[in-house]
Backbone bond lengths (Angstrom), bond angles and torsions (degrees), N, CA, C in turn:
res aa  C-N    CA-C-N  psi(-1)  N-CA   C-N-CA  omega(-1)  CA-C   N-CA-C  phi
1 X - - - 1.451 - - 1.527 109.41 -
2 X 1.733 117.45 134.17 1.564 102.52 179.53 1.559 107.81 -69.12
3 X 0.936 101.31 -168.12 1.570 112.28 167.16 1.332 116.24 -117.79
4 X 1.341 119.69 124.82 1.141 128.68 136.06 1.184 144.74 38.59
5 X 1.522 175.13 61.73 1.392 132.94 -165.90 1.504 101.07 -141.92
6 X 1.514 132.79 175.59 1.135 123.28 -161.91 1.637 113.05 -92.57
7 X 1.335 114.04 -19.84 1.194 121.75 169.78 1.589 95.62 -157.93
8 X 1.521 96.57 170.09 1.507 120.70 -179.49 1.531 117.39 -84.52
9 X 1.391 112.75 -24.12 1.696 101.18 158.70 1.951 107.16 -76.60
10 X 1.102 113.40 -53.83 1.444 100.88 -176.27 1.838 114.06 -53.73
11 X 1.151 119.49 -23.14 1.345 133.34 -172.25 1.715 79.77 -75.23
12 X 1.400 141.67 -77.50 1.434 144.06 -164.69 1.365 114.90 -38.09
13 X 1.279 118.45 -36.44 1.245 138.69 177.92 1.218 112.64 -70.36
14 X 1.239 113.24 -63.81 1.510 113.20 -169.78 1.386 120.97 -97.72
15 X 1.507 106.28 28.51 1.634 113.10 -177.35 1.634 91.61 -121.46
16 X 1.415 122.48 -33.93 1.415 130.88 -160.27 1.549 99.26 -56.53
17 X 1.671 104.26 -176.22 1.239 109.42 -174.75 1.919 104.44 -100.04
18 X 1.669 95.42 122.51 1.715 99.98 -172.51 1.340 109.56 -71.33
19 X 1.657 140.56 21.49 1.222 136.99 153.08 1.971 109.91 -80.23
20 X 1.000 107.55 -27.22 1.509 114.94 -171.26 1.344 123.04 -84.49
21 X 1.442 137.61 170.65 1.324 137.49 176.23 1.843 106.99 -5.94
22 X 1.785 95.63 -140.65 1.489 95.01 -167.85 1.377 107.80 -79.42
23 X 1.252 138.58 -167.73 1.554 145.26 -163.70 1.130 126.55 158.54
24 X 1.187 122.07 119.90 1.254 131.21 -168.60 1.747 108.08 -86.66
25 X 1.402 115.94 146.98 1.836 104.77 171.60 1.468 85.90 -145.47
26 X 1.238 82.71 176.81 1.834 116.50 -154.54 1.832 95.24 -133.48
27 X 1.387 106.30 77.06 1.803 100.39 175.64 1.372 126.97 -94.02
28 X 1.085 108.40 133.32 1.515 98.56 176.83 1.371 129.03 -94.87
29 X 1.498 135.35 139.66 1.241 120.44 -133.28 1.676 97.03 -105.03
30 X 1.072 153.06 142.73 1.533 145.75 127.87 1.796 114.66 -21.33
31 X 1.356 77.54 136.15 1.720 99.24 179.76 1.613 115.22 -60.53
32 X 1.438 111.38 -25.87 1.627 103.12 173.07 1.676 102.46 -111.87
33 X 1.407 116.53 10.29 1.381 103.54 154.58 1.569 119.95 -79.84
34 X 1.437 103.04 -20.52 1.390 116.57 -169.73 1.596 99.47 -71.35
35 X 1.111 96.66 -76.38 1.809 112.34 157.62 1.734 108.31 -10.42
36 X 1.083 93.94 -81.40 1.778 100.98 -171.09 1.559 110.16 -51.43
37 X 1.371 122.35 -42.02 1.346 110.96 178.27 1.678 125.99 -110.32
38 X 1.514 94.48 37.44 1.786 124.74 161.17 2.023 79.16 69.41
39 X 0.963 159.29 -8.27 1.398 134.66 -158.79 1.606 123.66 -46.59
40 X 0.902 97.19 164.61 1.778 103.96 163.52 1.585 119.46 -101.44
41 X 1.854 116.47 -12.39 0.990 113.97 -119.59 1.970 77.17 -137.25
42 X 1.145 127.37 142.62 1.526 153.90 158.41 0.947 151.86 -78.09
43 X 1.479 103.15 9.11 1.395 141.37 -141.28 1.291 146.58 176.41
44 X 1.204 141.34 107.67 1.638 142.12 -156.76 1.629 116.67 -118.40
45 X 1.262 118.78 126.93 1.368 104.14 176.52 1.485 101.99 -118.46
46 X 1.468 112.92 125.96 1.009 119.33 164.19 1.961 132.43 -122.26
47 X 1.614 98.19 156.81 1.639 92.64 161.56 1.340 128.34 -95.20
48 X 0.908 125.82 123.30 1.180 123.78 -162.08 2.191 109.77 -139.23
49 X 1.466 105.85 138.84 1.383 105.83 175.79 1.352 104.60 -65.46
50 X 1.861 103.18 160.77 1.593 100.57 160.49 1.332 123.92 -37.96
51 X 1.297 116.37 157.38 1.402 154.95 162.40 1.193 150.36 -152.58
52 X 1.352 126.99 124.92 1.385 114.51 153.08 1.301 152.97 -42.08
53 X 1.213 106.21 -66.96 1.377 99.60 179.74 1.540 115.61 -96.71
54 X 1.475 122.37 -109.65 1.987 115.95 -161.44 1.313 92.44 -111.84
55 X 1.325 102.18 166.18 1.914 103.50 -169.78 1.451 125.04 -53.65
56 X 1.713 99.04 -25.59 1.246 119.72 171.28 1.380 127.42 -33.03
57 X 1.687 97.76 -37.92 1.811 118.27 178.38 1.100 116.79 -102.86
58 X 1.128 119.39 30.05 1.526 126.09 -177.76 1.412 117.42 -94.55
59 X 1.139 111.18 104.85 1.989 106.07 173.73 1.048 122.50 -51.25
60 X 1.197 130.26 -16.52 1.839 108.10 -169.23 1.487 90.37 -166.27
61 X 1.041 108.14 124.61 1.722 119.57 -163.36 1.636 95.47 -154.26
62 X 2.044 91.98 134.20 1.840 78.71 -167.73 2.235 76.06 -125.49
63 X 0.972 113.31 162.12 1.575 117.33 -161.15 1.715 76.29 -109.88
64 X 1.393 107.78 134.95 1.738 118.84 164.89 1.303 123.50 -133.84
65 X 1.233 126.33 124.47 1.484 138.86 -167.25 1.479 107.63 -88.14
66 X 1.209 121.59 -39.05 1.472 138.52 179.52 1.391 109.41 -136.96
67 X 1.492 90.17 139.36 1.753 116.70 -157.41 1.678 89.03 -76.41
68 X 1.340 144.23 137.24 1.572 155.93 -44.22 1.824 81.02 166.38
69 X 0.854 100.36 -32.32 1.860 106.39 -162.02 1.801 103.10 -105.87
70 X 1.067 106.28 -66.85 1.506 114.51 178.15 1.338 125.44 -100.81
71 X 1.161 115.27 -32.51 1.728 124.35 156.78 1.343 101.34 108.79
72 X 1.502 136.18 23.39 1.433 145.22 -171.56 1.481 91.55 -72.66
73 X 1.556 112.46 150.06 1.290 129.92 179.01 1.776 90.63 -75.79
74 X 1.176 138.11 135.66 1.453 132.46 -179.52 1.726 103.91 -88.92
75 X 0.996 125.64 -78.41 1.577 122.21 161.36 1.483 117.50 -12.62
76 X 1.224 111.39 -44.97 2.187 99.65 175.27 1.351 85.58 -79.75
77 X 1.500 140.45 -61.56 1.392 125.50 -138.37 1.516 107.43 -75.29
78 X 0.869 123.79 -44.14 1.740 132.50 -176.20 1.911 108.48 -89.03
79 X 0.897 109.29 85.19 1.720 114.03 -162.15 1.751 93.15 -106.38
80 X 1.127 104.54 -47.49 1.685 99.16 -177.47 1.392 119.92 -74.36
81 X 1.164 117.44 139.62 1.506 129.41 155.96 1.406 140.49 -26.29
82 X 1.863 95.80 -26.99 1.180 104.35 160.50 1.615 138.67 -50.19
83 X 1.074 106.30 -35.00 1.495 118.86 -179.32 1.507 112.15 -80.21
84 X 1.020 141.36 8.81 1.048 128.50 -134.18 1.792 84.20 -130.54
85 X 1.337 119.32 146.84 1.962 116.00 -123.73 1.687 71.91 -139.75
86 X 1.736 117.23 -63.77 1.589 115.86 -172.69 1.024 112.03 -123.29
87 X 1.716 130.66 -155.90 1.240 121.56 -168.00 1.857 75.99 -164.55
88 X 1.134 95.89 136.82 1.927 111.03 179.30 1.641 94.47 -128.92
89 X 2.055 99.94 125.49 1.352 82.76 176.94 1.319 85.72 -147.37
90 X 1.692 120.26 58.14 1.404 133.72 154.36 1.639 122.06 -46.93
């Protein structure tokens, strides 16, 4: 089954290849990162420029709550695991 997404520019973004121009990712956070920074939340969506390697090495990373294109809350719309691109367990 495909998946989902809330619109077709955020779908472009976050399907593209994360070495290239801009790009959206879908990270999933560690349980004592969650911990450490009091969250409620399991999950981060960010924009971020190409890269190589893990988000960790990413120069310029902007954190987004609502999708940029349609204005969807990202946390209700993306609930499954499926989407989920890395795993941060700083």
């Amino acid at each position: 089954m495909e998946k989902k997404y809330c619109c077709d520019k955020f779908k472009a973004l976050a399907t593209g290849r994360k070495e290239y121009g801009l790009n959206i990712r879908i990270v999933k956070l560690s349980q004592s990162f969650v911990e450490r920074g009091q969250l409620t939340f399991d999950r981060s969506f960010m924009i971020t420029e190409g890269y190589s390697g893990g988000i960790n090495e990413c120069k310029k990373v902007l954190a987004i709550e609502y999708c940029p294109f349609c204005g969807t809350r990202l946390n209700k719309f993306y609930k499954s695991g499926d989407y989920v691109q890395e795993v941060v367990s700083l």
